[in-house]
C-alpha positions in Angstrom: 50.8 -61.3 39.1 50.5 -59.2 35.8 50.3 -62.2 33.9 47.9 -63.7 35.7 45.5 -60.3 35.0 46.3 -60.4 31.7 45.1 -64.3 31.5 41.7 -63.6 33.6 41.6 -60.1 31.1 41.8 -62.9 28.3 39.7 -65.1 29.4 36.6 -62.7 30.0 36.8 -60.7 26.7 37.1 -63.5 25.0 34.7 -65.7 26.3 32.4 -62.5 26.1 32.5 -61.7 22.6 32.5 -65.3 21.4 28.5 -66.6 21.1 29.8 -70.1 21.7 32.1 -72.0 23.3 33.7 -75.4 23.7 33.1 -77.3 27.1 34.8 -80.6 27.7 33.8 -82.5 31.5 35.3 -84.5 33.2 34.0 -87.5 30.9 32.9 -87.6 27.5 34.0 -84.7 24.1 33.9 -81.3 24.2 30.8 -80.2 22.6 30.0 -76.8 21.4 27.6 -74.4 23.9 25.7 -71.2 23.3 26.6 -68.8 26.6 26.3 -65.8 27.8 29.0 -63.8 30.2 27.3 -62.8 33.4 29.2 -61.8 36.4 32.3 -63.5 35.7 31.2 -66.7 34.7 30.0 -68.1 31.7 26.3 -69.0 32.4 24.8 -71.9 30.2 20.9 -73.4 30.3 20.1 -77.0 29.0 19.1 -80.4 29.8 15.8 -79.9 28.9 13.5 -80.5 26.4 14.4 -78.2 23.4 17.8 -76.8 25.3 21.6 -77.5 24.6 22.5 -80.9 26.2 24.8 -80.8 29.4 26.5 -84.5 29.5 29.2 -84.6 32.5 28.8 -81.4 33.4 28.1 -82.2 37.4 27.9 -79.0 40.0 31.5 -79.0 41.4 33.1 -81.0 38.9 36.1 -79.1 36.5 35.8 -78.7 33.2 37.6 -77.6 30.4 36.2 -74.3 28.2 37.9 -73.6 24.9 37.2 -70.1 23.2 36.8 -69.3 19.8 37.4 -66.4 17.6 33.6 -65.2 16.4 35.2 -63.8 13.1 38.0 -66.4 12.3 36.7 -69.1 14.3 39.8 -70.3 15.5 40.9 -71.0 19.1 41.5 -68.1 21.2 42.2 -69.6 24.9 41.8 -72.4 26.5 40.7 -72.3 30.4 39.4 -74.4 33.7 36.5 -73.9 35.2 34.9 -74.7 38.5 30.4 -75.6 37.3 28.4 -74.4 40.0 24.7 -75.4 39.5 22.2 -72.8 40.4 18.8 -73.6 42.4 16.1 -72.1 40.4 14.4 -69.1 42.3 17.7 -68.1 44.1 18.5 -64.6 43.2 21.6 -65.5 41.4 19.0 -68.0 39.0 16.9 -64.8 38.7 19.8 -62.5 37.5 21.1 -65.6 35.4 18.3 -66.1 33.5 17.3 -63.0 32.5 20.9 -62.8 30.7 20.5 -66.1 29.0 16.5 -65.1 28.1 17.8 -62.1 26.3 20.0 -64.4 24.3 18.3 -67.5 23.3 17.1 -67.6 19.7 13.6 -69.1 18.4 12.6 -70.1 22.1 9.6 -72.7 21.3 7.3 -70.9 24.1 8.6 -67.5 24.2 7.8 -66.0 27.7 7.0 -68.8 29.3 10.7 -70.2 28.9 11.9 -69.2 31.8 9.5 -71.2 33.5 10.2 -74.5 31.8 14.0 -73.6 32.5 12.9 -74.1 36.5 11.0 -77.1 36.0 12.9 -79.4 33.8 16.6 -77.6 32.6 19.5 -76.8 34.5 21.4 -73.4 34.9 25.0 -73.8 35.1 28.2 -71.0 36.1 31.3 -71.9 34.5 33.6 -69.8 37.0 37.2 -69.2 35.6 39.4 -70.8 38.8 42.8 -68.9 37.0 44.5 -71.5 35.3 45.1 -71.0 31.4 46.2 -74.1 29.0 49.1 -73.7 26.6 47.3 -73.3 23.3 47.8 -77.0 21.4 50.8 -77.8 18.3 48.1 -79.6 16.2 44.3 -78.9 15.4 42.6 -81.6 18.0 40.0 -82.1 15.0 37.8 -84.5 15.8 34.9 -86.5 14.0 31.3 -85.3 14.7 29.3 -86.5 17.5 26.2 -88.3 16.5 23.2 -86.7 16.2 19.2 -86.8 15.5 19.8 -84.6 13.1 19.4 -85.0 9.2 18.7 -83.9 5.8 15.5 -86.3 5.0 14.8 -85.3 1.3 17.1 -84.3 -1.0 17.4 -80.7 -2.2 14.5 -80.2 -4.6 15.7 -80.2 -8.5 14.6 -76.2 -8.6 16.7 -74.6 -5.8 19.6 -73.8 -8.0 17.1 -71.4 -10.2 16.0 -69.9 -7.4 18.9 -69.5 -6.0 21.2 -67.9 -8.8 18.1 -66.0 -10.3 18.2 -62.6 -11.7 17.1 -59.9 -9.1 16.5 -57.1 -11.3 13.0 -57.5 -12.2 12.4 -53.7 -13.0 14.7 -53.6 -15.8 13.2 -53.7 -19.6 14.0 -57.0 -21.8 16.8 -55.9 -24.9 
């Protein structure tokens, strides 16, 4: 009993302090999520046009959340959870989204988020069901997912004088 309180103690501060975490499904690799603790689940919004992506994570299905350390990075604990979808204008979506609102950075449509978030995202609980995996022998490293994402230009020739010059403009010349 104690060490099952200790392991749901675990698993809420560190899921709480941690702005991301790492969500495998039932199908498919784990792939990094911005969160937010709210009511003893970790809440998540995506799915949607300018959101996080949400691949094989179906209401009801398990899936596996892996917490890191925000200052070290490394893995804290590794737990199962039970994704409950939430139907948008319930109460619970209500209280849901305004945690995840105060925590999403450089929103495209500011205020009216929330509202694309009930037309075309999903809001998802990740509810801790108890169980706590043995933290792994070797690093799991994988290679990167593919992505959209890209450098299109190289850096421009000046950014290293920009970069390293001299801040003291005040000062006289010798």
């Amino acid at each position: 009993m104690t060490s099952e309180l200790l392991g749901q103690a675990l698993v809420e501060e560190a899921t709480k302090k941690s702005g991301l975490i790492w969500v495998r499904g039932p199908v498919g690799p784990a792939r990094a999520l911005w969160h937010v603790w709210h009511e003893g689940a970790a809440c998540l919004v995506g799915d949607g046009p300018g959101e996080q992506p949400l691949p094989g994570l179906a209401a009801g299905a398990d899936a596996e959340v892996t917490v890191r350390s925000k200052d070290k990075g490394g893995r804290l604990v590794s737990w199962t959870a039970k994704v409950v979808e939430q139907a948008p204008g319930s109460p619970e979506w209500e209280a849901t989204v305004a945690e995840l609102k105060g925590k999403r950075l450089n929103a495209p449509d500011g205020e009216a988020m929330t509202a694309r978030w009930a037309r075309e995202c999903r809001v998802l609980r990740l509810e801790p069901t108890g169980a706590t995996a043995p933290l792994p022998a070797d690093s799991l490293a994988e290679a990167p997912l593919p992505s959209p994402a890209t450098t299109r230009l190289p850096a421009p020739a000046g950014l290293p004088r920009l970069l390293l010059k001299r801040r003291g403009r005040g000062r006289p010349k010798p």
